[in-house]
C-alpha positions, 0 to 999 in steps of 0.5 A, a space after each residue: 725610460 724605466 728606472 732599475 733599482 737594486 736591493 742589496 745588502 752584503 749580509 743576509 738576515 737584513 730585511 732585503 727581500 722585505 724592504 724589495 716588496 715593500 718598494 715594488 708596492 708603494 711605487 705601484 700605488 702611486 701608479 707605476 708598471 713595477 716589475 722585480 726580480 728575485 735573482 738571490 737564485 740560492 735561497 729565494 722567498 721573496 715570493 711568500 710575501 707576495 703570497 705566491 705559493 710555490 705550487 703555483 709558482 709555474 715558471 720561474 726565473 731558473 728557466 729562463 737562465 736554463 733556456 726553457 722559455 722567455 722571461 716574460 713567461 717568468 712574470 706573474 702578474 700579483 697585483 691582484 693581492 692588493 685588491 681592486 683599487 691598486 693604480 699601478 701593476 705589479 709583475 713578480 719574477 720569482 726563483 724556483 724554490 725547488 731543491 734540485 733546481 737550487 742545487 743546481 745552481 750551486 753545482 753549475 752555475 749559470 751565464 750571468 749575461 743572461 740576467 742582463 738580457 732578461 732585464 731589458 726584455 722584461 722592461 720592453 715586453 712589460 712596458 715597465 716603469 720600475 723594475 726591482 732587483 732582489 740581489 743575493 748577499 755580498 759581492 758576486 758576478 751576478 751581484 756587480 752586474 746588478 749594481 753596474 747597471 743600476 739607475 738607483 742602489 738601495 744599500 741595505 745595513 744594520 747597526 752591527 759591526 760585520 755589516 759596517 764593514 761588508 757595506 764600506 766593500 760593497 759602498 767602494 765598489 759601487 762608487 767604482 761602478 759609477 752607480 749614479 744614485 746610492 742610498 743607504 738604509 739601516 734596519 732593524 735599529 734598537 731604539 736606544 740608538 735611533 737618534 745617532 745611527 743616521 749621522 753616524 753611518 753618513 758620517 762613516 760611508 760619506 753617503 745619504 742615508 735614506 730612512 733608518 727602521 727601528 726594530 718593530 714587533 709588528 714587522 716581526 709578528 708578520 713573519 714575511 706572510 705578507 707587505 708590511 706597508 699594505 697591511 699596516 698603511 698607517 703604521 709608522 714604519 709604513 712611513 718611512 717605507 713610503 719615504 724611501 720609495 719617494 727617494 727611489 722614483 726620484 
C-alpha cells in the first residue's frame, strides 16, 4: 500500500518545496518508487531543484486538470539526476510555469476532485511506494483535500510569530481531518534559539516535532539549483533531512 505524504506550510518562503525534494530523494535511496507533485499550481518551482528546465518540462500537471492527457503522462521520470546508482525512482509531477497557464488558474480555477482522481492513478500506473504532495501555502480546498487524504503531514514553520499562528490553524484542522500522522519541522532556526525551539513548538502545538533546521549558509548558497541532500551528503543538515525521511516511511 503506498504512503501519501503532504508537505504543507501556512506561509510561503519556509523551505517547503526544498524539504519536498529533499524527502523524495532520500526515500528514493533507500530504495522506494517516490513520485511527488507539484499542486502549488500559482507559483510552482519545485521543478528547478529537480533540474527540469521548463523548456523541457512537456506536459504538466495543468494538463492534466484541463483534460489534455493522463496524469501518468505528466511524470517525468528525474532519477537520472542523481546518477547510476540511485536504488529506488524518482518520477516528478511538475506545474506549468507558463504565464498564461498560471493566470489561468487564478481566473478559472479548476475542479479539485480531479487532484484526488490523479493521485490514486499515479499510485496504480507508477506502482508508487510514496507519493509526495508539494501543497500551495495556507488553507485552501485544494489544500484540505491534500491533507484529508494524507497518510503522513509534514507541517513546515519558522520560529516566527505569523507562522506560529498560521501552524496552530492549519495543526487544528488537520486534527479535525483525522490525518493519522502529523509531524512538525521548524526551519531556517538562528542558532542562538536552537536549544529551545523544539520543546517549546511541542509544548505550544501538542505535537512531535520531527527535526529542527538551522539557518545554513550552504543551503542558502545553493539557491534552489539543486537537492541539498545530494549535493552535500554529509553535511549536517543532510542529517537531519535523512531523520525526517526515516520519520515519514515509518
Amino acid at each position: 500500500m503506498a504512503k501519501i505524504v503532504s508537505v504543507h506550510s501556512f506561509r510561503g518562503g519556509t523551505g517547503k518545496s526544498n524539504t519536498s525534494a529533499n524527502i523524495t530523494y532520500l526515500c528514493a535511496m533507500q530504495g522506494l518508487r517516490v513520485g511527488v507533485v507539484d499542486t502549488d499550481i500559482q507559483s510552482p518551482g519545485i521543478h528547478v531543484l529537480f533540474g527540469l528546465d521548463d523548456q523541457d518540462m512537456g506536459r504538466s500537471l495543468n494538463d492534466y486538470l484541463w483534460g489534455k492527457c493522463k496524469i501518468e503522462e505528466t511524470a517525468h521520470d528525474v532519477t537520472s539526476t542523481f546518477g547510476p546508482n540511485m536504488p529506488g525512482k524518482v518520477f516528478l509531477i511538475p506545474s506549468s510555469i507558463k504565464a498564461g497557464e498560471i493566470a489561468r488558474v487564478l481566473r478559472e480555477g479548476y475542479d479539485v476532485g480531479l487532484l484526488n482522481d490523479g493521485f490514486e492513478a499515479l499510485i496504480t500506473k507508477l506502482n508508487l511506494d510514496m507519493l509526495i504532495i508539494d501543497t500551495h501555502p495556507g488553507i485552501n480546498e485544494e489544500t484540505l483535500l491534500s491533507i484529508a487524504i494524507s497518510d503522513t503531514l509534514v507541517l513546515i514553520l519558522r520560529p516566527d510569530q505569523q507562522d506560529y499562528q498560521g501552524t496552530s490553524v492549519t495543526v487544528e484542522v488537520a486534527r479535525k481531518l483525522g490525518v493519522p500522522q502529523m509531524i512538525l519541522m521548524v526551519n531556517k532556526v538562528p542558532s542562538m534559539l536552537m536549544n529551545e525551539v523544539k520543546q517549546r513548538i511541542e509544548k505550544l502545538y501538542d505535537c512531535e516535532v520531527g527535526v529542527v533546521i538551522p539557518h545554513t549558509d550552504e543551503l542558502m548558497t545553493l539557491a534552489s539549483s539543486g537537492i541539498f541532500a545530494h549535493r552535500y551528503p554529509d553535511h549536517p543538515v543532510s542529517k537531519l533531512y535523512r531523520d525526517m525521511a526515516m520519520l515519514v516511511m515509518k
